[in-house]
Every structure is written in C-alpha cells, then in structure tokens.
N, C-alpha and C positions, 0 to 999 in steps of 0.2 A: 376246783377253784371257784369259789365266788368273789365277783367284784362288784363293788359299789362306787359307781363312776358318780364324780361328781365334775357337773359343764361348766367352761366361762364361755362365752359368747363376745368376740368383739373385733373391732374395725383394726385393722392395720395399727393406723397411729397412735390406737390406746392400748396394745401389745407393750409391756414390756420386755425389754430386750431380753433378760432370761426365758418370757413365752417365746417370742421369736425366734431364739435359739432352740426351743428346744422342741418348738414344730418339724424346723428348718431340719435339725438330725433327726427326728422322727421319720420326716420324710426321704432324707439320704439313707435312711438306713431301710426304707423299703423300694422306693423306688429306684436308686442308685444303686447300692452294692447289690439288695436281690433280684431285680429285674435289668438289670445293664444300664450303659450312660446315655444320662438325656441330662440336657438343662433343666430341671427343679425348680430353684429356686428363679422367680420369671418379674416382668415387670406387673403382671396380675395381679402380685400376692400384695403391691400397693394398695388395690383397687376393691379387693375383699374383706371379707368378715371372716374371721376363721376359729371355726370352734375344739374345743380344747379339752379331752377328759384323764382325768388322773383319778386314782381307786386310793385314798391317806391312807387305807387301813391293809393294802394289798402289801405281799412279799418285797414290791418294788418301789416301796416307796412312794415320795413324791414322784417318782417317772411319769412324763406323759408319756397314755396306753394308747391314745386313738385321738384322732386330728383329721378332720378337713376344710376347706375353704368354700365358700359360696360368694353369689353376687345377685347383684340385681337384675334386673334387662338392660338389655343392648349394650349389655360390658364384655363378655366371652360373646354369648348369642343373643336372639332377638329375646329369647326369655330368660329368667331369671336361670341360675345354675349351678350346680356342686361339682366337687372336684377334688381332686388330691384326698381323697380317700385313702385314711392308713392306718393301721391296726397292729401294732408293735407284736412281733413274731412268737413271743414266750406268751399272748394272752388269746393268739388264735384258737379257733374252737370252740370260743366260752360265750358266744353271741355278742363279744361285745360289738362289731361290726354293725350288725344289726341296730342296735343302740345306739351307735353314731351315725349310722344313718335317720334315723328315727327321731334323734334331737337335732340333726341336720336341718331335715324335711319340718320339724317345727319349728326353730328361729327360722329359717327362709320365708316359711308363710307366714310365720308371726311379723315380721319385717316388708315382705312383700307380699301384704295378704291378695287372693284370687290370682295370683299372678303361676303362668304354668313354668314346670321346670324341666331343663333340657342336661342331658350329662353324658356324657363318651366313657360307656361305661366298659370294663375288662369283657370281651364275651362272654367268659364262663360265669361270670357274678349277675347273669341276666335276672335266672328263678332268686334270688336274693331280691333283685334291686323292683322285681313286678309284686315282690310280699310287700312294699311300699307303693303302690301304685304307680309303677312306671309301666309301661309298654314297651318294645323297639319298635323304632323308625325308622331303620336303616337297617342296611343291608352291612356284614361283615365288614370292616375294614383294619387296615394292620395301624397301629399309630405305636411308636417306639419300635418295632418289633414284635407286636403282640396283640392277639385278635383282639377289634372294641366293636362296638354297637353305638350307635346315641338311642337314646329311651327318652321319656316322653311322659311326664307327670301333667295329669292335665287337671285344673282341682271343679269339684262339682258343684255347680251353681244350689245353693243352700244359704 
C-alpha cells in the first residue's frame, strides 16, 4: 500500500467542525476502544494546533489516516510538545506514523522555532520516537495503564 498524505496544520478555532470530528473519532477509535477508557477528548485540545493527514487517492477515501496535537510552552509542560499521536489501524505498518511524526516535529519548530520538545511517549515507540531526535528522560511510568516515558527533543544551536 502507498500513501500520499497530504497535512492541514491548524489552531483549534480554525478546525472545522467536520476536522474536529473527525480527529475526535480518529482518536476514540485508537485510544478508547483499542487501548481502554480515559478521557480524550480534554480541555488541551482548545489550546492546540493539531495536524491532520488524509491520502485522496487511498482506498479510504477522504478518511483521516493520522492526527496529532501539539503546543507551545508552558501549556502541557515548560517546553513546547506533542501528543495524541494516532495512526488509523488499517494504514499501520506503512510508515505513516513516522510521517506524522515528522511533519509534527516540523510545524512545532516552524511555529516555535529553537524551542525544545517534551512528549509522554508509549515505551515501546521509544526507538521510533529517538529516529526523530528524541532521547528519554524519565524513567518507566504507567499513564492509562500503559508503560510511557517522556523524551526530550532538544533542537541544535545552528
């Protein structure tokens, strides 16, 4: 399968309501029904930017494939940060992950350039999340039920 993701990038209040919806189940339908119930949808997701990609020319349509949210500093932590990372189940495997991460990590510095970023990431997506320049800075902890880490993008003076 190849996909050709194409990103929208943008604030909360320029989401139209169809984007918003269709983050919102993007994201129930991975962090809710397949990892167990947590609140989701949060008062964060006011306060973010959240990027958006869909493949026109894939099997599935317009569907959004992969979604997540970022911010700036001292809104989650002291640094800037990502989050709600999710990659619709039928297109696992195909790197898109990687890709959303990747145009993550560039609107966040494009928007908050030289600024470092901090994320509570799944443990096992550690070697994933350090092929972007993250580290861990923490030691194991459980959040939902499920081992995380925070990691540590620190960007290089240049």
């Amino acid at each position: 399968m190849t996909l050709s993701m194409q990103w929208s990038c943008k604030p909360f209040d320029e989401l139209t309501v169809h984007e918003l919806h269709d983050a919102l189940a993007l994201r129930c339908r991975v962090f809710i029904l397949e990892q167990g119930p947590y609140q989701d949808a949060d008062e964060y997701d006011k306060r973010a930017w959240h990027l958006l990609g869909r493949d026109p020319g894939s099997p599935h349509g317009q569907a959004l494939l992969a979604t997540l949210r970022f911010f700036g500093p001292a809104v989650k932590y002291e640094e800037a940060s990502i989050g709600r990372v999710a990659c619709a189940p039928e297109i696992r495997g195909h790197g898109i992950g990687r890709q959303l991460v990747a145009e993550g990590m560039r609107q966040v510095t494009r928007l908050f350039p030289g600024q470092p970023v901090r994320i509570s990431a799944q443990a096992h997506l550690q070697r994933m999340y350090a092929e972007h320049g993250f580290r861990t800075v923490s030691e194991e902890y459980l959040e939902d039920d499920i081992p995380h880490v925070e990691m540590l993008f620190t960007p290089t003076a240049g």
